[in-house]
N, C-alpha and C positions, 0 to 999 in steps of 0.2 A: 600593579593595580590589584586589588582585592579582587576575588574573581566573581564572587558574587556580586560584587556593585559593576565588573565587567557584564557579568549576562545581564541583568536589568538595563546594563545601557545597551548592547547591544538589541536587544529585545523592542526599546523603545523607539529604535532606530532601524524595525524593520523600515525597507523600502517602502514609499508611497506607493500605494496600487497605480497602473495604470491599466489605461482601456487598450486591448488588442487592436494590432494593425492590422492583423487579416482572421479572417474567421470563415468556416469552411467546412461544408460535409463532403465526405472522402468515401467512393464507393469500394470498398473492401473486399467484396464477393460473397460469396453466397447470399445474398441480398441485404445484406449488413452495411448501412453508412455509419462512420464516426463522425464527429465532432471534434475537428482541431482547430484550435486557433495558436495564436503569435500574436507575441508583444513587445516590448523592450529595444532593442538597436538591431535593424532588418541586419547590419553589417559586423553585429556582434559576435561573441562565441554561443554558438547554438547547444543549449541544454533542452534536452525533454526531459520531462516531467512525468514521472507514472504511480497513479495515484495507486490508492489500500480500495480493499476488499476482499476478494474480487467485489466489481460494483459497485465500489465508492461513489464515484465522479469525482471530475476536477472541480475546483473554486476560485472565485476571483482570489482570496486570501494568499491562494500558493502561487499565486505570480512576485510575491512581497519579499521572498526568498531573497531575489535575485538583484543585483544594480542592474538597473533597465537601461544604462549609459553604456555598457559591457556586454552583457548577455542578449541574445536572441534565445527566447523562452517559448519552447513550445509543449501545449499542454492537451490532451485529447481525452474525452470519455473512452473509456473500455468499450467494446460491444457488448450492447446491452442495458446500457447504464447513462445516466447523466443524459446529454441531448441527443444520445447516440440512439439509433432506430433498426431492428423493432426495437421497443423499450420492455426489457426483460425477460427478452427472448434467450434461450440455452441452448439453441440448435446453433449448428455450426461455432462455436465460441468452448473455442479448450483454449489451454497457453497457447496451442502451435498456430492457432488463428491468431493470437495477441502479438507472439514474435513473429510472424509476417505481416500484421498489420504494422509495428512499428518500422518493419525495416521498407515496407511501403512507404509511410509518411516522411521516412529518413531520404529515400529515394526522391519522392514528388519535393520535396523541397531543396533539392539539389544540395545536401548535407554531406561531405566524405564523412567526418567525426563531427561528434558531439557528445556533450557530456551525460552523462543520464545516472537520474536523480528519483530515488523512489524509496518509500516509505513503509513498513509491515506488507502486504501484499506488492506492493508497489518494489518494494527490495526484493522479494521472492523474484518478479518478475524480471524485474536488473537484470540478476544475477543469470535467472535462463537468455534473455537475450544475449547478451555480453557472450556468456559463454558458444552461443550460436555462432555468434558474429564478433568475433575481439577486437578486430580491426576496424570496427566502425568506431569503436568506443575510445573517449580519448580520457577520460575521469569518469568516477564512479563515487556519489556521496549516498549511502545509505543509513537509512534510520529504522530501529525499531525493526531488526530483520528476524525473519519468518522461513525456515529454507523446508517447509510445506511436506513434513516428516510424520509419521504418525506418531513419536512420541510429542510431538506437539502439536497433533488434533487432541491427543488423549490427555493431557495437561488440561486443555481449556474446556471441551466438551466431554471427558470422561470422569470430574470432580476435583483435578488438581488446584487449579484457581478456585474451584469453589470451597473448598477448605478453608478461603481468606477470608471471602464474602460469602456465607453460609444462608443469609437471611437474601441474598439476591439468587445464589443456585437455587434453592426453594421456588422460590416464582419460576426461574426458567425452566425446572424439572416439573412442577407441578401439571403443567399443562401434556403431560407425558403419560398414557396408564402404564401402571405398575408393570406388567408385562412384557412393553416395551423400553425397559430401562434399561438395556445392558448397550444399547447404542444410540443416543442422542440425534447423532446425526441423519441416520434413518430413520428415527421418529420423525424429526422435524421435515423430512424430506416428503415424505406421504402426505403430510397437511399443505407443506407448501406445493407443491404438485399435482396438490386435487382440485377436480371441476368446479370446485365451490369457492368465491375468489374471494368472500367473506372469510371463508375457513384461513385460505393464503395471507388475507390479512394481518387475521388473529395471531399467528403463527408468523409470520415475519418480524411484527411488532417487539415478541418477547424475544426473539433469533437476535435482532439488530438493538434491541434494548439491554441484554444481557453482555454482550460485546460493549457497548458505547458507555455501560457502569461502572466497567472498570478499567477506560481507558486513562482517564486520568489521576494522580497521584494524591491529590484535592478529592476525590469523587467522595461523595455521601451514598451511592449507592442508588440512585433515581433511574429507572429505566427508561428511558428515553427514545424513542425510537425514531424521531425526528418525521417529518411529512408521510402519508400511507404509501404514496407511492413509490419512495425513496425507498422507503422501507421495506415494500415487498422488492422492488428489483435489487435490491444490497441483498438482502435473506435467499433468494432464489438464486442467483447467480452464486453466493459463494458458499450456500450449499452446494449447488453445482458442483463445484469445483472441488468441495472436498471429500461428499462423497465419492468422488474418481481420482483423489490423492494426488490431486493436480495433474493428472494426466501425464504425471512423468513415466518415466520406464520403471523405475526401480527405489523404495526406499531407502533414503541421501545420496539420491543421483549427485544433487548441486555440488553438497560438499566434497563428494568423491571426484566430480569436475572442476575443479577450483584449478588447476594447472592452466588449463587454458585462457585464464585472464589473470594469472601471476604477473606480467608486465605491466599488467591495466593500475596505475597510480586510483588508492580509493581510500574515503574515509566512511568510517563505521560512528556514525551517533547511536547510542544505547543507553537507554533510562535503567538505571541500577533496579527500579523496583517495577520494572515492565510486566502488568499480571497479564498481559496478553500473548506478549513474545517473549518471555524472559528469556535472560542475557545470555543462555548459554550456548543458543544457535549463534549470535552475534562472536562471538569470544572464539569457538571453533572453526569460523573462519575468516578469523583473522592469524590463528596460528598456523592454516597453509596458505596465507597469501602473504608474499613477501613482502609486495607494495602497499600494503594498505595502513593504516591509522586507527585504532578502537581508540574514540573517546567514550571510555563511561560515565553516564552525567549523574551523581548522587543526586537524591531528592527528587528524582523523576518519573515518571512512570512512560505511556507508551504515546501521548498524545503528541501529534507535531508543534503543538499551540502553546505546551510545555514552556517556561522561560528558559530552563536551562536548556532541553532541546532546540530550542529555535535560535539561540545564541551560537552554540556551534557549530548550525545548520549556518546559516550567515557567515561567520569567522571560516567555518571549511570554504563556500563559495566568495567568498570576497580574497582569499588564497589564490582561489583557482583563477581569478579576473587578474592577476597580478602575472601568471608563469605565461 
């Protein structure tokens, strides 16, 4: 079959949504609940789901992934984020909060393994769980991966990407004085940070607008920053996070950890023209994981919503509902 008229069907043929069987705030500690729900077969193979950002949220859309005849899909806001409370709060919330929160939720749901499923932040984040805990994990499908390096702050916030889209860096450096341009991220940290939540706004607005313009492979260029308040907990949190270079130990921890989930069976989706995560964190590890899969999907960029990413996305888990 022609493989383009395969992704279109399979695209079309995402799963029908369905409504969660259980839905639930999870107290996590230091006074942080999340937001987890379940959906699809209580008897299923249980996948989590971990969304992008940091600060994303989850959506009903990414339950659509899955055959809900097969899978028990569970999906949770990040702390911080989505229905998760406080909402935007940065205290206590690094990865080693996020990887004890999952292996909390994995625990309260009486899960040994499951599979886990995560996207641009959401694969950064995989990738550290997994590597904590291998033996929980039983698949690993990643898209769009991120492994949270400074050559790839420095790609996206120091003008690599902006070299493509020159007329959108404009707008998101302008808001910047002269003076403080040799680190973006700092800039934007001070604004989003200050006592003035007008200011956090402002400054979240063009954070999460500047990101979202060049997520897709279609994109004109529109800065979008989606709801104010989305926008400042998306902009605040994952500045958080990379001001502090993800809170790992050492730049290319992940990659330099990848032995530890070599037995972990996993597929790699990656849009050829990814201007957010391009291909080359994805491609490097895959040449030290011995189990794994890189599909490159030409004609795509980083969006999950992508046809040809979302086709793969499907074809890798309707795989996995088969072994």
């Amino acid at each position: 079959m022609d493989k383009t008229h395969d992704q279109k069907r399979a695209v079309h043929h995402l799963y029908p949504p369905v409504d969660p069987f259980d839905r639930r705030m999870l107290a996590v500690g230091q006074g942080h609940e999340v937001y987890v729900e379940q959906c699809g077969n209580p008897d299923g193979i249980p996948v989590v789901v971990l969304h992008g950002g940091p600060g994303g949220g989850c959506s009903p859309s990414m339950r659509r992934y899955f055959d809900p005849a097969r899978f028990r899909v569970i999906l949770f806001d990040q702390r911080g984020c989505g229905r998760s409370t406080p909402h935007a709060s940065v205290t206590d919330n690094t990865t080693w909060h996020l990887v004890a929160d999952i292996e909390l939720i994995r625990k309260t749901l009486g899960i040994d393994q499951w599979v886990v499923f995560g996207g641009s932040w959401g694969a950064t984040l995989s990738l550290i769980y997994a590597q904590a805990h291998p033996y929980a994990v039983r698949n690993m499908v990643l898209r769009g991966v991120f492994l949270m390096t400074q050559s790839e702050l420095d790609w996206f916030y120091g003008g690599g990407a902006g070299k493509f889209w020159p007329e959108v860096w404009e707008k998101f450096t302008a808001l910047v004085p002269q003076e403080e341009r040799d680190d973006y991220i700092k800039a934007y940290h001070r604004r989003l940070f200050s006592d003035d939540v007008s200011l956090q706004t402002r400054y979240a607005a063009a954070w999460a607008g500047w990101e979202n313009a060049l997520a897709s492979i279609h994109s004109a260029g529109q800065m979008v920053a989606g709801p104010s308040e989305y926008a400042r907990a998306f902009a605040r949190l994952e500045n958080h996070y990379f001001i502090n270079a993800g809170f790992l130990e050492y730049d290319g921890q992940i990659l330099a950890q990848m032995d530890r989930i070599a037995h972990i069976p996993g597929v790699i989706v990656q849009g050829r023209y990814d201007m957010i995560c391009p291909p080359q964190s994805a491609y490097s590890i895959a040449r030290v994981w011995p189990k794994s899969e890189l599909l490159m999907v030409r004609n795509a960029g980083h969006a999950l919503s992508e046809p040809g990413i979302t086709a793969e996305l499907v074809r890798a888990m309707d795989r996995i509902a088969q072994t």
